[in-house]
KOLKOLNU-713976 format. One record per residue (C-alpha): x, y, z; residue in three letters; residue number from 1. Coordinates in nm, 2 decimals. Layout:
REC       x       y       z  rest   nr
REC       X       Y       Z   ala  NUM
...
//
This chain:
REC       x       y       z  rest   nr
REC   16.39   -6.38   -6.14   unk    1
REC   16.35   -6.03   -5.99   unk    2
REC   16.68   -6.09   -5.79   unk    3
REC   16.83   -6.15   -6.09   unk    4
REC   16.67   -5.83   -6.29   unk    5
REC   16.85   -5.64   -6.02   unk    6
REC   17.16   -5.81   -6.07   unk    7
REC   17.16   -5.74   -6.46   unk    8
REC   17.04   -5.41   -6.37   unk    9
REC   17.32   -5.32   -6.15   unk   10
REC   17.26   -5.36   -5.79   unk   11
REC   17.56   -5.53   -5.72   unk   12
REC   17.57   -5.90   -5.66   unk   13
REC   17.80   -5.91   -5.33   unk   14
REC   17.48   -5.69   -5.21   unk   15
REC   17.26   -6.06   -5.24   unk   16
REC   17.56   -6.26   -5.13   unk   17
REC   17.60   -6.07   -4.82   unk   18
REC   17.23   -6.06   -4.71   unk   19
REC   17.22   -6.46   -4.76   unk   20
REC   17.51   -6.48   -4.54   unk   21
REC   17.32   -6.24   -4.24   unk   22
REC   17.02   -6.47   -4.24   unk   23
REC   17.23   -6.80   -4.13   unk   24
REC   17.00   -7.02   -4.26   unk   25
REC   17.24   -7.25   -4.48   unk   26
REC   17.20   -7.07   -4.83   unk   27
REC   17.49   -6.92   -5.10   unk   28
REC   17.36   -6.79   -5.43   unk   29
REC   17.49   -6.93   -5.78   unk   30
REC   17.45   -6.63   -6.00   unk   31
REC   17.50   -6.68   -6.42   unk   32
REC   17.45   -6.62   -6.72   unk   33
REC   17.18   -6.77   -6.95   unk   34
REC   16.96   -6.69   -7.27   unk   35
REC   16.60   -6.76   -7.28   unk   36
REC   16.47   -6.70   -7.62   unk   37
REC   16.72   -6.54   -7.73   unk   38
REC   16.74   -6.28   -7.46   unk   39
REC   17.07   -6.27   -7.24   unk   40
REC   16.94   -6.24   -6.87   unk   41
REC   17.13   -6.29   -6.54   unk   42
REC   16.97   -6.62   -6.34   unk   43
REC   17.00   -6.68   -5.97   unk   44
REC   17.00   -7.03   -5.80   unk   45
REC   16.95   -7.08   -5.43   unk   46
REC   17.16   -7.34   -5.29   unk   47
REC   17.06   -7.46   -4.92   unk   48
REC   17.33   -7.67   -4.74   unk   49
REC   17.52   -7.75   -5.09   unk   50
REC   17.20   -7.87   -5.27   unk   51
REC   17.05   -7.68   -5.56   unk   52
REC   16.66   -7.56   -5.50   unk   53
REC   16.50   -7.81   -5.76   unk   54
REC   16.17   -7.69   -6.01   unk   55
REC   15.85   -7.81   -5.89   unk   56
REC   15.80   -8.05   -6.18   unk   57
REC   16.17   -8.21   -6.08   unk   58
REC   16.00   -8.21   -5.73   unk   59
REC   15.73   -8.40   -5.78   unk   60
REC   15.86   -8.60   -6.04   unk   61
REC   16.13   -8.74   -5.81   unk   62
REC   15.79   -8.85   -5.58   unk   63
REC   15.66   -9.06   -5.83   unk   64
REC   15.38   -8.77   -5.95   unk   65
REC   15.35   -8.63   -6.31   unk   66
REC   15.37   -8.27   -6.30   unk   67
REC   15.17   -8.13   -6.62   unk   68
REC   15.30   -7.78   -6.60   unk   69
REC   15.60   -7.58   -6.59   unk   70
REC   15.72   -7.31   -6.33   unk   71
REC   15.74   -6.99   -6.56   unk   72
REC   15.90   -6.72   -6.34   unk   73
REC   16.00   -6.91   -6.06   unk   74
REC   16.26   -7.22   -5.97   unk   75
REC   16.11   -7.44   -5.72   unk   76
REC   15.88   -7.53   -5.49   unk   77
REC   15.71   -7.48   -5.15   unk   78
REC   15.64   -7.75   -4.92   unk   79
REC   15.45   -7.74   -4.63   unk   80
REC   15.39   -8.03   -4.32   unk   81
REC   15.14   -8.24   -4.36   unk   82
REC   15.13   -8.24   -3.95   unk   83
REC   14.96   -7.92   -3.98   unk   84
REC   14.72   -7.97   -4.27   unk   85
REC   14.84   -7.72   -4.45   unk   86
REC   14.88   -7.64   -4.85   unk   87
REC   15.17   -7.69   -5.08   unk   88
REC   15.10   -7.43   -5.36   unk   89
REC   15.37   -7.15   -5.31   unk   90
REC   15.69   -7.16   -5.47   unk   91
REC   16.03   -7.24   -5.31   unk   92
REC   16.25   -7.51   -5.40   unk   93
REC   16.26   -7.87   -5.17   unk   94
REC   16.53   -8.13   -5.29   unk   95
REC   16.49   -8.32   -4.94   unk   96
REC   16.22   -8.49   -4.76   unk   97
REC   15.90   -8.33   -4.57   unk   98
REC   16.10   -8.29   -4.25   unk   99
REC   16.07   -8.01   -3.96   unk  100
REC   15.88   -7.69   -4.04   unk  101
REC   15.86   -7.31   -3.97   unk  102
REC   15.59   -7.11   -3.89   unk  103
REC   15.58   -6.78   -4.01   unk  104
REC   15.65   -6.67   -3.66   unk  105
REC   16.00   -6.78   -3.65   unk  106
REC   16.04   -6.67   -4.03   unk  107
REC   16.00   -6.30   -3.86   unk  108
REC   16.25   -6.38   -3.60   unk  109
REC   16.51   -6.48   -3.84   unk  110
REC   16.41   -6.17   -4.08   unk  111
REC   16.44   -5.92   -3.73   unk  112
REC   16.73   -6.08   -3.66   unk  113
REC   16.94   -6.06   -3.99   unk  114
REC   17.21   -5.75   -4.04   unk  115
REC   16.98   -5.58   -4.27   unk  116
REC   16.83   -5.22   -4.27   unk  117
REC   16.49   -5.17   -4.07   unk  118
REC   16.32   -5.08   -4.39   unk  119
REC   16.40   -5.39   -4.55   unk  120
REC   16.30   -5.62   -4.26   unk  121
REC   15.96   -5.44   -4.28   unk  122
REC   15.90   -5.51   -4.65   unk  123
REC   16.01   -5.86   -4.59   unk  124
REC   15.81   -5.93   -4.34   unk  125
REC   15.54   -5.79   -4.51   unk  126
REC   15.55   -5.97   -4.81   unk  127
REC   15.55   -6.28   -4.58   unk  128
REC   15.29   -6.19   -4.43   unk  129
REC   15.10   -6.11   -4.73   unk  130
REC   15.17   -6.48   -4.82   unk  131
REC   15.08   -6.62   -4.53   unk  132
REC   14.72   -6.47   -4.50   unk  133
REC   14.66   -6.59   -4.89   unk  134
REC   14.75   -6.91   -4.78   unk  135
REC   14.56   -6.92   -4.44   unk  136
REC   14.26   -6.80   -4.64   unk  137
REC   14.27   -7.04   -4.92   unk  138
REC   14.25   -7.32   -4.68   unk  139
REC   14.05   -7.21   -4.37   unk  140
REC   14.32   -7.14   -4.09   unk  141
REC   14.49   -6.88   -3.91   unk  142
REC   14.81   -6.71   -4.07   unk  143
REC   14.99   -6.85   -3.75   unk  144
REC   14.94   -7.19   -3.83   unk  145
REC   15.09   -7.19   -4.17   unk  146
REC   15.43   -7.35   -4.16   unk  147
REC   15.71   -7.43   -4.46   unk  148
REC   15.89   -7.68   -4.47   unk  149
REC   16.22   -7.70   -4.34   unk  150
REC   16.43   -7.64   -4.64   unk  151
REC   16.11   -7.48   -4.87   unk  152
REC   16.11   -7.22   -4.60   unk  153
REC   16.51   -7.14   -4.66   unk  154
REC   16.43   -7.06   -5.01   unk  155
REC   16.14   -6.86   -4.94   unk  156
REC   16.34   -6.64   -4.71   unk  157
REC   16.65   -6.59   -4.94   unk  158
REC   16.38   -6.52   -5.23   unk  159
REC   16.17   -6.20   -5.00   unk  160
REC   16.44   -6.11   -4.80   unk  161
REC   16.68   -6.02   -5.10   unk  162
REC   16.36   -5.89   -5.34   unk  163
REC   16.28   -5.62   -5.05   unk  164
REC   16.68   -5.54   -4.99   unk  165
REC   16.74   -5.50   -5.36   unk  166
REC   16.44   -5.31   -5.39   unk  167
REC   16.61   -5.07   -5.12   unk  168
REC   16.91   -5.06   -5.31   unk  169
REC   16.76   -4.95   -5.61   unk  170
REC   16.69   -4.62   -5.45   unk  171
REC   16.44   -4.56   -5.70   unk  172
REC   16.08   -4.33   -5.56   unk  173
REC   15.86   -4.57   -5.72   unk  174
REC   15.83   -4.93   -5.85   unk  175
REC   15.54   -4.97   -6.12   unk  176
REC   15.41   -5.28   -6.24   unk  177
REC   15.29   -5.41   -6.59   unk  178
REC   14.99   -5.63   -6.64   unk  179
REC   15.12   -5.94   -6.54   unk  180
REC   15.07   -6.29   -6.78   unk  181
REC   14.97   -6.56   -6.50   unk  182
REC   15.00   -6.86   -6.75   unk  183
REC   14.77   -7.13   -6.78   unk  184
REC   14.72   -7.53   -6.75   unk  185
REC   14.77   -7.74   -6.44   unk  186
REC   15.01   -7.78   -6.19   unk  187
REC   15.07   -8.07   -5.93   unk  188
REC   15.11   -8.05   -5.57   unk  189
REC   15.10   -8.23   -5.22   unk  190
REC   14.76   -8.22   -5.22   unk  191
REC   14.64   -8.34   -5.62   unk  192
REC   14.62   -8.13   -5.95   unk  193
REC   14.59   -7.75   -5.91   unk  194
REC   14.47   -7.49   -6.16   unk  195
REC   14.72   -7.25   -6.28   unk  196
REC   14.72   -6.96   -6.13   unk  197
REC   14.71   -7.15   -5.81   unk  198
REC   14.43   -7.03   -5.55   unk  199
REC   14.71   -6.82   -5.35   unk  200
REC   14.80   -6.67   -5.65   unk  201
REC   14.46   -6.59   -5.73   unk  202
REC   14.42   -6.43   -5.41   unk  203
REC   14.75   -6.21   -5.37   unk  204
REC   14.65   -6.02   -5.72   unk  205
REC   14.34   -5.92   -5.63   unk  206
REC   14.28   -5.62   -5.78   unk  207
REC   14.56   -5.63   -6.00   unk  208
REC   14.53   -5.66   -6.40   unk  209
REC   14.63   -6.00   -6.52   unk  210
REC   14.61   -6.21   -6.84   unk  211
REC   14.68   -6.56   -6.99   unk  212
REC   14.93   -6.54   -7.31   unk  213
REC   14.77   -6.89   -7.33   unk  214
REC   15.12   -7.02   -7.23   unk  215
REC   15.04   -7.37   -7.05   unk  216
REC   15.28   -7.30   -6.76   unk  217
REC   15.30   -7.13   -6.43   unk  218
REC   15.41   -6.79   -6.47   unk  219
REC   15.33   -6.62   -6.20   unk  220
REC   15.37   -6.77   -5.84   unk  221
REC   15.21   -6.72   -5.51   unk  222
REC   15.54   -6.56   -5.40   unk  223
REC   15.66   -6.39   -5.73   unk  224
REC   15.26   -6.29   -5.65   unk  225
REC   15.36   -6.14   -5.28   unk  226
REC   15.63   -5.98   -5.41   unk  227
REC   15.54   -5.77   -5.66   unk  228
REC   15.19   -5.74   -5.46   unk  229
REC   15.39   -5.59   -5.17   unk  230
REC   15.72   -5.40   -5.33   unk  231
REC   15.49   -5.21   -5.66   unk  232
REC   15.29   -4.89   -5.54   unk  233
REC   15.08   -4.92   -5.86   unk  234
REC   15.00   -5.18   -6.22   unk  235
REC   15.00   -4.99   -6.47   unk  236
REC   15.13   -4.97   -6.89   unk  237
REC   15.47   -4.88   -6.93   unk  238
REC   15.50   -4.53   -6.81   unk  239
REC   15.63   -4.22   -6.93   unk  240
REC   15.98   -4.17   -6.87   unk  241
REC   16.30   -4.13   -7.02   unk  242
REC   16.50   -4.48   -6.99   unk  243
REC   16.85   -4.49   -6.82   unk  244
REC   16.89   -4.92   -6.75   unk  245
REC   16.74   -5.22   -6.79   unk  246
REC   16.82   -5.57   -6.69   unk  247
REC   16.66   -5.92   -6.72   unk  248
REC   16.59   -6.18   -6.45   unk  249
REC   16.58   -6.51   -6.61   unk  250
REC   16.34   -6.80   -6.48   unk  251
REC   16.46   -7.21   -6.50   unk  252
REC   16.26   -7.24   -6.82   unk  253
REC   16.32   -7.21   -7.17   unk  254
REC   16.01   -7.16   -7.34   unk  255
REC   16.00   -7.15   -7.73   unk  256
REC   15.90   -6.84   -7.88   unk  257
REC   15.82   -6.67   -7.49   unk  258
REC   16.12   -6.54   -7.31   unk  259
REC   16.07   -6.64   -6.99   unk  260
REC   16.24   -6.38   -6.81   unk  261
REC   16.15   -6.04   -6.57   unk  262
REC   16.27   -5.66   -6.73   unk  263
REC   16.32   -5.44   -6.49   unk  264
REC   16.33   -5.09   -6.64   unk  265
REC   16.49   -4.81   -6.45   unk  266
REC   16.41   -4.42   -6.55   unk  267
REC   16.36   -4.08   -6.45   unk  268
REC   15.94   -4.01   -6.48   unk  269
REC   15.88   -3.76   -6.76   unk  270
REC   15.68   -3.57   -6.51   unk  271
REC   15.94   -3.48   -6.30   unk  272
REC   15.83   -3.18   -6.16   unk  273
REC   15.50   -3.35   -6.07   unk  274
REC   15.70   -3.66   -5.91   unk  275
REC   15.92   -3.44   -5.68   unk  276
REC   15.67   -3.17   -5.58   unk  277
REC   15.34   -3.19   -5.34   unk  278
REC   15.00   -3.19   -5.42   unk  279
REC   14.68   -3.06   -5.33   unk  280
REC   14.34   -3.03   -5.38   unk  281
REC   14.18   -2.68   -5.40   unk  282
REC   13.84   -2.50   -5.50   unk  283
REC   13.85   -2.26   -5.69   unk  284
REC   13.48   -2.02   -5.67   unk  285
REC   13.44   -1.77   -5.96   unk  286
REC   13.11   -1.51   -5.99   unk  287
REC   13.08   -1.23   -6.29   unk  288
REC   13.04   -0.87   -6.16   unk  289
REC   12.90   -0.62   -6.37   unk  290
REC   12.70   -0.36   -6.19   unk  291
REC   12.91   -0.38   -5.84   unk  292
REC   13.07   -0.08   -5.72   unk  293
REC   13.45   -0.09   -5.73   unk  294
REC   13.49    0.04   -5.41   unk  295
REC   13.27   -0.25   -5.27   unk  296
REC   13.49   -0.47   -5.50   unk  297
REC   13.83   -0.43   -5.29   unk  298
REC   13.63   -0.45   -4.99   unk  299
REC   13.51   -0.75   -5.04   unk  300
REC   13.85   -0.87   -5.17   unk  301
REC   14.00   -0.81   -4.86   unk  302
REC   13.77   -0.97   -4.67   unk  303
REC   13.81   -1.30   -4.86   unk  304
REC   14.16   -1.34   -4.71   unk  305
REC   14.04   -1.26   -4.37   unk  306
REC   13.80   -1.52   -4.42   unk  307
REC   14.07   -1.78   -4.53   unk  308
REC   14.08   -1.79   -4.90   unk  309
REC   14.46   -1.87   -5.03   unk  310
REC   14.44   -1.61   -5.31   unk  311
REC   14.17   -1.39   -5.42   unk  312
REC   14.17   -1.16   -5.76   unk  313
REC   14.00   -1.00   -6.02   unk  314
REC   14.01   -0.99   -6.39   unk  315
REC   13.84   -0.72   -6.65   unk  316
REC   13.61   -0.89   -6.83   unk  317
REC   13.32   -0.81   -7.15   unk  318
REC   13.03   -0.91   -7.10   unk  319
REC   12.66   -0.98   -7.25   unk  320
REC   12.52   -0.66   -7.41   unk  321
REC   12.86   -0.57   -7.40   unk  322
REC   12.86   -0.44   -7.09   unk  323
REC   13.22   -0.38   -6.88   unk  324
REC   13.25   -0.59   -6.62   unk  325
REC   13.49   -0.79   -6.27   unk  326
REC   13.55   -1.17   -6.32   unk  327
REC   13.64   -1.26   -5.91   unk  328
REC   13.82   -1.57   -5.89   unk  329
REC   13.89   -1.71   -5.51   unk  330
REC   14.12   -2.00   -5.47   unk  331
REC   14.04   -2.21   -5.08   unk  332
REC   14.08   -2.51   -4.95   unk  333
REC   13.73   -2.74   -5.00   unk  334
REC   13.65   -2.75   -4.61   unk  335
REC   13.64   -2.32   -4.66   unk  336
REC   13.46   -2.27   -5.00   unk  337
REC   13.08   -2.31   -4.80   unk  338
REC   13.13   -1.96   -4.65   unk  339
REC   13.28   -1.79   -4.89   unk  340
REC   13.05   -1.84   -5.17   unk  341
REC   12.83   -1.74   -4.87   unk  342
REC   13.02   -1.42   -4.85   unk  343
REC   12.99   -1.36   -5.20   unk  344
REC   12.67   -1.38   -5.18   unk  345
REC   12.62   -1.16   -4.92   unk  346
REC   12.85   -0.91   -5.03   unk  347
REC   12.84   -0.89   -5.36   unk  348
REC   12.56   -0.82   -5.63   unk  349
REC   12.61   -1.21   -5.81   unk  350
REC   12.33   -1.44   -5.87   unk  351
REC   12.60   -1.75   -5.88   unk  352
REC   12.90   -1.88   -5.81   unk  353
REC   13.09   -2.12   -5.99   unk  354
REC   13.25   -2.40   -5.81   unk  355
REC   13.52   -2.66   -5.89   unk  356
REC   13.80   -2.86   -5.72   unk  357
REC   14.16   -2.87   -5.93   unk  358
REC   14.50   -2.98   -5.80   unk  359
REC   14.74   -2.80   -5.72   unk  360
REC   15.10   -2.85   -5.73   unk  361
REC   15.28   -2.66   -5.50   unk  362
REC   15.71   -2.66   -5.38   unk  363
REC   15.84   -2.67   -5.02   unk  364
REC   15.83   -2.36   -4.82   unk  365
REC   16.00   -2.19   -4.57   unk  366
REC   16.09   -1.86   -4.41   unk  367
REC   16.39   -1.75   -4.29   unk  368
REC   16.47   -1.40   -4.13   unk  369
REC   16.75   -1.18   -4.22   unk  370
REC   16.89   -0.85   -4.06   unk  371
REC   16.87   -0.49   -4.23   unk  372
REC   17.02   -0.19   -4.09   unk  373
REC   16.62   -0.11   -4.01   unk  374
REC   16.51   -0.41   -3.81   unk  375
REC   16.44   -0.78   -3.94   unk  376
REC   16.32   -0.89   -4.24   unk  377
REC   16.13   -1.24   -4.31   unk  378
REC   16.22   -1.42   -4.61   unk  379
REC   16.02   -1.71   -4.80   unk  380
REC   16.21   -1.96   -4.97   unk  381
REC   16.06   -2.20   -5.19   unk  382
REC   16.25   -2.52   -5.30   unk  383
REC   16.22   -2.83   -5.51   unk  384
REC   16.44   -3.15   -5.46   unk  385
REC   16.63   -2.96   -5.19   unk  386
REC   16.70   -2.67   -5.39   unk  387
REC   16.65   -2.33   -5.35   unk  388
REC   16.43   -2.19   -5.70   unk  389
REC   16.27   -1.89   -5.53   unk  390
REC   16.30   -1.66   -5.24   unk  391
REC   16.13   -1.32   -5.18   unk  392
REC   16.14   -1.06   -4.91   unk  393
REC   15.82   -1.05   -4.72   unk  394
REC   15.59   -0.75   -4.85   unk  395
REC   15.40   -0.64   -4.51   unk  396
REC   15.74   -0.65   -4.31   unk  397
REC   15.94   -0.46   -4.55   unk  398
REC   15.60   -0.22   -4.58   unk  399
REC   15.60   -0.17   -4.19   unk  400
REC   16.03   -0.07   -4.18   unk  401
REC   15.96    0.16   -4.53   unk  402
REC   15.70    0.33   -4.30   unk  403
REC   15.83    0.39   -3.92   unk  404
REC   16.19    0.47   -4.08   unk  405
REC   16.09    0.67   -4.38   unk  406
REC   16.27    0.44   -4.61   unk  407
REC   16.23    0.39   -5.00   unk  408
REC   16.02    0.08   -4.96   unk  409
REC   16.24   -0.05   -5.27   unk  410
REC   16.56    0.01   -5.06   unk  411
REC   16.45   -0.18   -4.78   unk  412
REC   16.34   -0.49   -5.03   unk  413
REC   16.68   -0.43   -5.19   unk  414
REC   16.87   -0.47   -4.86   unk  415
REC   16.68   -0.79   -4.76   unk  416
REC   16.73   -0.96   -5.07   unk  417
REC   17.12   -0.86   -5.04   unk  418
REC   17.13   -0.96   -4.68   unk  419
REC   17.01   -1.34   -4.78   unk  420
REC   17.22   -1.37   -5.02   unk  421
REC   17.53   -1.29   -4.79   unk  422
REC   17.31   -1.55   -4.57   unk  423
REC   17.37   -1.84   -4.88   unk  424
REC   17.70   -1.77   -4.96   unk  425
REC   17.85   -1.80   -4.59   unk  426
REC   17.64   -2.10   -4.56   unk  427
REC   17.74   -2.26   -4.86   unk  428
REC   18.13   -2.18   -4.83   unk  429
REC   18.06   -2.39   -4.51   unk  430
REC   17.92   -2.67   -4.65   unk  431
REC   17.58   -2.63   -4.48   unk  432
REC   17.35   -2.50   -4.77   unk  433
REC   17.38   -2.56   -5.17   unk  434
REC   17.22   -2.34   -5.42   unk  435
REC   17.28   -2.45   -5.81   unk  436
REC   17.07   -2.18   -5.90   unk  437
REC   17.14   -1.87   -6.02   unk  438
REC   16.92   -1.59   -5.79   unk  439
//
């Protein structure tokens, strides 16, 4: 279902097809068109050596078992060996036999070895793994000694391996999931009747905020559960952002009145400048001064900074019995705030000090020097999303070349800026710098 999201979404199909065809494990993809509920969503069959991936109830039903439960998001089945006493709860489809198995071990060797990005392998892997340790510690082994069956294992591979490269190709910062509806009722399996969730399901969302629509069906799987466990940095309500596509995965289902398909949603966060800029956690120390002489005031401003604060200032301020008097505000990082609220109390007349911790947003910086007919001059340049929004002359050197060559001190911060800027625009005629801001 979330291949097919992506597909609807606009990842482009030949994207899937081509990563099947890398793994060499027998699979081709069948991807249509379907409605479910009355929502038009793009669905995606496995096919492993020309046979379509069957839905666990079809499974089981063909071995003689009532199945009392629908798969809701997913389209098949997961068998493992019963050689190796191990479960059959996660989904991939089986339209043959128990037969051979794989371990998890050679699942990574087929992963490592497929013409995919690094990145992609990695997330694949991982949600494999995450699987496989659900699994392990549902039934009391080692994550080594899980094994799929044979053709389960094929579908379970084309299933991860495409989630985590479409996820790539997405090239989105973030994926955020909504509370996810789990279903309800039974399900049948090698091994008997199984709640729905099953265990492994249960497991893999720890943490994560889940309901029951009351829906008697399987809606979430243990590897629809791995997936989104592994490929979402956070579950949250749907965010804040302004909406540029959507697309719909659809599951095998047709459930009256539920539409039984994935929406992926793909937007730009309202917050952009808070999404594309670093953050940081400062104290900021304040202390009311009203009987301190100012001359003792800029001293102990000064040595503030020399004691590491990022910004020190003061602020005119009325206080009680209407006295005149210095609000001192000092912004440090936490690990420095101890010593200078001890300097303030040594140096200043205050009987407290205000404390707090805010965040702090803050763009890239650099410097970058430049040449004036006086000597150098450094430059700090400030950027966001790899473009320039601020540069500045630095103060002390342009204070130091004002002073030992009897300059205008505005000349010399004139002739730096000018000397940048012929800086950008040689660079940028060259291709090696862009700047879409006006300066």
């Amino acid at each position: 279902m979330f291949m097919g999201a992506l597909v609807d979404a606009g990842v482009p199909a030949r994207v899937f097809e081509e990563t099947v065809a890398a793994l060499g494990v027998g699979a081709t993809l069948e991807i249509s068109r379907v409605v479910r509920s009355g929502i038009s969503a793009t669905k995606v069959d496995v096919y492993v050596d020309g046979q379509k991936q069957l839905l666990r109830e079809e499974y089981w039903e063909g071995q003689g078992q009532h199945s009392h439960s629908h798969s809701g998001d997913e389209h098949g089945h997961e068998h493992y060996d019963d050689s190796h006493s191990h479960p059959d709860e996660t989904r991939t489809g089986v339209s043959a036999p128990p037969g051979p198995s794989r371990g998890l071990g050679e699942i990574r060797r087929i992963i490592s070895a497929a013409s995919i990005s690094e990145s992609a392998k990695k997330t694949a892997i991982a949600i494999f793994d995450a699987l496989g340790r659900a699994e392990a510690k549902i039934h009391d082994t080692s994550i080594e000694n899980v094994h799929f069956h044979e053709v389960g294992a094929v579908d379970a591979i084309v299933d991860i391996v495409c989630a985590a490269v479409g996820a790539e190709a997405l090239g989105v910062d973030e994926i955020i999931c909504s509370p996810l509806n789990v279903g309800g009722g039974t399900m049948e399996c090698a091994h008997g009747t199984f709640p729905v969730p099953a265990p492994a399901t249960v497991e893999l969302l720890k943490d994560a905020p889940v309901y029951s629509s009351g829906l008697q069906a399987e809606l979430v799987t243990p590897t629809g559960a791995a997936i989104v466990k592994t490929l979402a940095s956070r579950f949250a309500a749907f965010p804040e952002m302004k909406i540029e596509k959507s697309g719909y995965g659809a599951g095998s289902q047709d459930f009256p009145g539920h539409p039984n398909v994935v929406r992926l949603t793909i937007g730009e966060a309202a917050s952009t400048l808070a999404a594309k800029t670093a953050s940081e956690t400062l104290t900021v120390l304040e202390a009311n001064l009203d009987d301190l002489n100012p001359q003792v005031f800029g001293y102990v401003m000064d040595r503030l900074l020399e004691e590491g604060a990022l910004d020190a200032f003061g602020m005119p301020v009325q206080m009680k019995k209407n006295r005149p008097g210095m609000l001192l505000t000092v912004l440090c990082r936490p690990a420095d705030a101890g010593k200078l609220a001890q300097l303030i109390f040594t140096e200043t007349t205050t009987l407290g000090v205000r404390r707090r911790d805010e965040m702090r947003q803050t763009l890239a910086r650099r410097w970058e020097s430049v040449g004036t007919p006086w000597g150098e001059v450094r430059i700090k340049i400030a950027s966001m999303n790899g473009t320039v929004t601020n540069y500045a002359p630095e103060y002390e050197d342009c204070r130091r070349i004002a002073a030992e060559c009897h300059v205008p001190l505005k000349q010399v911060i004139q002739e730096a800026a000018r000397a940048y800027m012929g800086t950008v625009k040689t660079l940028n005629a060259e291709g090696h710098r862009v700047v879409n801001k006006t300066l």
